[in-house]
N, C-alpha and C positions, 0 to 999 in steps of 0.2 A: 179591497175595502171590506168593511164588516160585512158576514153573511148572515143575514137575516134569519130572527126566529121562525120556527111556523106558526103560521095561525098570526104574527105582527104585522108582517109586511103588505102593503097593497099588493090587490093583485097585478098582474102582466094583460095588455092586450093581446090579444096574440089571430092572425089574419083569420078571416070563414074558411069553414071547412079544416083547419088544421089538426084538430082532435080526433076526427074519423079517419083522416088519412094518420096520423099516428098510432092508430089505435087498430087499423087494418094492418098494418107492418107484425104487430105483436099478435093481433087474430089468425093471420098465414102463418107467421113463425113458427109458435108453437103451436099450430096446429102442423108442422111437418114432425116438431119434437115429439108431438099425441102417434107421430106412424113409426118414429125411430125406435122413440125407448119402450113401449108396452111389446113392441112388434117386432121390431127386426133379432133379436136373441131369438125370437121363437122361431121365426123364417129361417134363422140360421140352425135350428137343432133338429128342422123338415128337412131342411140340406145334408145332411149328417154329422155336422160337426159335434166332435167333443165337447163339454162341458169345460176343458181349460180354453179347449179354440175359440170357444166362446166368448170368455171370457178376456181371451187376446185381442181377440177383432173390436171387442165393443170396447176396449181401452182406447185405442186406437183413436174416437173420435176427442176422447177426454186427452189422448196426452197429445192433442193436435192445440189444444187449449194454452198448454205449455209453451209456445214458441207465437203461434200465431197471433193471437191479441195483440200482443207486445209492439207484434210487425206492424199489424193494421193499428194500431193507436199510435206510434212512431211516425207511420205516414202521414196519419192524420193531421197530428196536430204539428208534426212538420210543414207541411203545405198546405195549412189552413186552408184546406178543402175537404173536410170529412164527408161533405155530398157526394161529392166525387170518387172518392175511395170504397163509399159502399156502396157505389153502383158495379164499377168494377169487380167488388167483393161478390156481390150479388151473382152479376153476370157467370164468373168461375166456379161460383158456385151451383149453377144451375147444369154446367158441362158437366164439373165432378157427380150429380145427384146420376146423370143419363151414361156417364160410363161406370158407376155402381150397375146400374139397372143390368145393363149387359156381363156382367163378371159371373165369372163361376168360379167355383176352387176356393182354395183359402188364398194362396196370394195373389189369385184377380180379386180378391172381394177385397182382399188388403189393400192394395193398389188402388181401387175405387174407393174407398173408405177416404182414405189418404186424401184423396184429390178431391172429395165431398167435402173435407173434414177439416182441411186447408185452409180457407176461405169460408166455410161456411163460419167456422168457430169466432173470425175476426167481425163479422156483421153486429152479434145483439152487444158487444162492450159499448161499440161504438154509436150505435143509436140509441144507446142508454143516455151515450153522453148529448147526443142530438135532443132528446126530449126534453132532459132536464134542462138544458138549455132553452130551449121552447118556452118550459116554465117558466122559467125565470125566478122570482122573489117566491114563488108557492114550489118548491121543490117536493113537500111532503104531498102535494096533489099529484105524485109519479101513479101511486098505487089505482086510482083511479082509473089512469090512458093501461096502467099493466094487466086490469083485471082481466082486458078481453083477451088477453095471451091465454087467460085460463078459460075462457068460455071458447078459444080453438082446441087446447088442446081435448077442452072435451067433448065438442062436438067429432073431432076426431076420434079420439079412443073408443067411440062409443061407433061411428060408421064402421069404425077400422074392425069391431071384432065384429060385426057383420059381413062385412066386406068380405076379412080374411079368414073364415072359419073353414076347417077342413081345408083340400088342397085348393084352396082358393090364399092359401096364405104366400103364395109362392109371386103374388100381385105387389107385396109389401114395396120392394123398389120401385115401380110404376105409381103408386098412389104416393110416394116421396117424391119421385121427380116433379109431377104434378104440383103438388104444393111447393115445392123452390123455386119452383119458375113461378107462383103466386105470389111467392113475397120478393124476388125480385123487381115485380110490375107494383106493389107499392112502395118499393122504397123511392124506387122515380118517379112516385109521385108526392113523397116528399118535400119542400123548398129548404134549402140551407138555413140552420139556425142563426138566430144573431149571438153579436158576439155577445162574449159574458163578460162579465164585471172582473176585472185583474187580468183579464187576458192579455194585454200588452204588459204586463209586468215579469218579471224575472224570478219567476216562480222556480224552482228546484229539486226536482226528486228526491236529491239525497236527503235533505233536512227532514222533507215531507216522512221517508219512510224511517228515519231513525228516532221517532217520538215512537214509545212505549206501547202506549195506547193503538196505533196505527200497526207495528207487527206483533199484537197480541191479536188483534181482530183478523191479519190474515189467518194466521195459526187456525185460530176458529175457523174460517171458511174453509182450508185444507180440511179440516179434521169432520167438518159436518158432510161436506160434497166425499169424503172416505167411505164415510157412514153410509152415504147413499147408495153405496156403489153397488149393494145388493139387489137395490131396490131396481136400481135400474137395467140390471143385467139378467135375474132372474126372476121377479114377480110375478111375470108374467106363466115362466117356466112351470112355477112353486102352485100357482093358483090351477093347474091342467092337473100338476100331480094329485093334488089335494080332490080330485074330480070335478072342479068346476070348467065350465066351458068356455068359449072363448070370448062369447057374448058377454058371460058374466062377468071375466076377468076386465073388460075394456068396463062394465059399467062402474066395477070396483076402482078401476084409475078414475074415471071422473067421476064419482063420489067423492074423492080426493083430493079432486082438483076445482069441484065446485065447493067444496069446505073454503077453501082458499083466496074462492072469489070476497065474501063475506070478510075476509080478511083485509082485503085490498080495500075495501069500502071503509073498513074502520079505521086503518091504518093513519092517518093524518090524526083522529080525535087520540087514539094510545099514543102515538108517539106522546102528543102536547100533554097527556095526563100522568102518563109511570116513565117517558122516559128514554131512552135509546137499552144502556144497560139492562134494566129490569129486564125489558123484552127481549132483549137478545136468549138471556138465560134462559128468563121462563119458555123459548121456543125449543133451545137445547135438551130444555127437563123431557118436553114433550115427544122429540125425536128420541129419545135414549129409553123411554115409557113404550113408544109405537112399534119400535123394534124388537122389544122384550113380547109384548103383544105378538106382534108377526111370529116370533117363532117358534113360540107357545102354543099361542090359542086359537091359530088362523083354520083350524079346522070346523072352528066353532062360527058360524056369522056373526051373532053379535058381537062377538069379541073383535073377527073382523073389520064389521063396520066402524066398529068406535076407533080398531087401531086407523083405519084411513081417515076418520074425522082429524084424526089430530093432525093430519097435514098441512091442518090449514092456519097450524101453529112450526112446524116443523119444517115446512119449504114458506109458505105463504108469507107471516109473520118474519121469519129468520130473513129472507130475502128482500122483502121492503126495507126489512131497520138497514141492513147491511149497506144495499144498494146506497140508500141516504146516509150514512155514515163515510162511505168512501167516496163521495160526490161532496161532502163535506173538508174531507182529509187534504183532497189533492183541486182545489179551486185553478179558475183561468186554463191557461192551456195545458195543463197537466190532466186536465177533467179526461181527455181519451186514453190516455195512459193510466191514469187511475182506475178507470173501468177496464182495462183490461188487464191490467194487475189484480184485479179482483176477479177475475175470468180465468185467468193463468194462473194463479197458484190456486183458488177453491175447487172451479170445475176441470182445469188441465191438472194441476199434480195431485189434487183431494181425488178427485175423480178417477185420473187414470189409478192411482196407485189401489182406490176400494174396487175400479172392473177387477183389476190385474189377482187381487189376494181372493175375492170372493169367488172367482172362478178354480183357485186352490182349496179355499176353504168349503165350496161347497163338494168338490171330489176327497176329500178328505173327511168332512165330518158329515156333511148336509145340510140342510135349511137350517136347524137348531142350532148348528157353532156358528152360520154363518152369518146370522141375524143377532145371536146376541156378540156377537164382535161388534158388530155394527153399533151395538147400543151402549156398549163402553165407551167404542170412540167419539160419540155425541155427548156420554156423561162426564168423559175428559174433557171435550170440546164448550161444557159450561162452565166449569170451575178454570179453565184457562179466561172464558171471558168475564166471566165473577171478580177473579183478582185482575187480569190485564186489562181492563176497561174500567177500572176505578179512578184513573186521573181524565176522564173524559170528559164526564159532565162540567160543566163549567171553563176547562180547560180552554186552550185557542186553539180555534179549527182553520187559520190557513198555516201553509208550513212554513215552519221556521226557515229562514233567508232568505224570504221575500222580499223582493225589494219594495223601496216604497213607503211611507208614513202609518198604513193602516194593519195592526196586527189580524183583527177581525173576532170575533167570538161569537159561540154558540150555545150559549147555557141555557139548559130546558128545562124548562118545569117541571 
């Protein structure tokens, strides 16, 4: 059936208490992402590793992204039990966080990556699809339950480089374990979503992903979650070299991360006034600008700060419209496989493949080739959604083969 504008549709009831317990899932979450990504590169170069080992190990959770989602959203919406699957997910993933903790070496810490990284990776597609489900008819009110992912992560980032400063950074897996086994205790608390509108219909991947529009936007996610790969592999590194400390480095990620917030809060009134498109771009212009900043003028703070404000156009922005775009794309029971399609190729192949080059490109060139790679592949990554998302607007957003009488449309103002 048609899926509703935002901002036209009545709202959804939805039972007490379900917003805090959705919103604490996204507060643990990434506040374990606030110990992984500012934090464990640098635990890992106190360890001794290389700068390519580096940059292998931290691939590792992104090309876990590649296979796993796929699995956990297969299951899912296989046995219409996605409660059940991310308790499970949870639970293994709370084993793989505590046999990292104990790894030493490079292929015990692979080994534990692996087994973290397994399960952890299939958990946020799927409670992606669990919220917006929640939703119901206000889907563009995601941004709202997602902000407080950004006020863990940076409540973390910012304990963490207190925490972890000097040899005290050697804690980084223990203060990980601890937060996985936190958002395991909120996911079971939890209730199963109800079902969605189309969900007994006979909905069909293939049609879904063979509209234009649909693999021009993954393309985009690949190529932005590429871009990132710096960011997430060595900023932390980059920010020590440059002589800042570790305190400052963590308050530099949640600077970034608190831009973001603000983002999430507007996110519902942009979308209704420019658009899906517009904003896609204009976050891409943003990100391709941040990283030209980064590898420039990052010695400079102000230059600094502003390049980190923009993150809050460059993940914050980029990552609402998208999320709501592919929750549009792929309607009914395809919603968990959609979200993890969008998990699996941006943050599993975009990801893996920007750890994998930027741990080359920064032994080869350093910070300066590394960073502005990164902002090509974001300035490529806009003019791909520029022209591939020009049959959207207006277009029909459930997929082609659907069974059933109701095409459905989403045309935005």
């Amino acid at each position: 059936m048609p899926l509703p504008e935002a901002g036209n549709a009545p709202a959804q009831e939805v039972p007490a208490g379900l917003y805090p317990r959705l919103s604490a899932f996204y507060l643990c979450y990434f506040g374990a992402i606030g110990v992984i990504v500012p934090y464990f590169a640098f635990y890992l170069q106190h360890q001794g590793f290389s700068a390519v080992a580096i940059g292998q190990l931290m691939a590792i959770p992104m090309a876990m992204r590649i296979l796993a989602p796929g699995f956990w959203g297969w299951a899912a919406d296989r046995s219409g039990r996605r409660d059940l699957t991310l308790r499970v997910g949870a639970l293994l993933a709370t084993g793989g966080a505590a046999l990292l903790w104990g790894a030493s070496g490079f292929l015990a810490t692979a080994i534990g990556l692996a087994a973290f990284a397994l399960p952890w990776t299939g958990l946020l597609p799927q409670f992606e699809a669990t919220t917006l489900n929640h939703l119901g008819t206000r889907p563009h009110r995601y941004g709202l339950v997602r902000l407080w992912g950004s006020v863990g992560f940076i409540v973390a980032v910012i304990l963490g480089g207190l925490v972890f400063a000097g040899a005290r950074v050697g804690l980084v897996p223990l203060g990980l374990l601890l937060i996985v086994a936190a958002t395991m205790i909120t996911i079971w608390l939890v209730p199963p979503a109800p079902a969605t509108a189309g969900a007994s219909s006979s909905f069909r991947l293939g049609p879904a992903l063979r509209r234009p529009w649909v693999l021009a936007l993954l393309v985009v996610c690949a190529l932005q979650q590429a871009a990132f790969g710096p960011y997430y592999v060595f900023f932390t590194i980059y920010l020590d070299r440059l002589g800042y400390s570790t305190a400052v480095a963590g308050l530099f990620w949640a600077w970034g991360v608190a831009a973001e917030v603000l983002v999430f809060l507007a996110t519902p009134w942009l979308i209704e006034r420019f658009g899906s498109r517009p904003l896609l771009v204009f976050a891409l212009a943003a990100s391709s600008l941040r990283w030209l900043l980064t590898a420039w003028g990052a010695a400079w703070l102000p230059v600094l700060v502003f390049a980190q404000t923009l993150h809050m156009a460059a993940f914050g922005l980029f990552h609402a419209v998208a999320v709501l775009l592919i929750h549009r794309a792929f309607p009914g029971r395809l919603q968990g496989r959609g979200q993890a399609l969008y998990s699996a190729v941006g943050f599993g192949v975009g990801g893996a493949l920007g750890s994998l080059a930027s741990g080359y490109a920064w032994s080869a060139g350093g910070p300066a080739l590394t960073w502005t790679g990164a902002a090509a592949l974001a300035g490529i990554a806009a003019l791909v959604a520029w022209r591939g998302l020009a049959g959207y607007e207006g277009a029909a957003a459930a997929p082609a083969g659907a069974t059933g009488s109701d095409d459905g449309h989403t045309g935005e103002r």
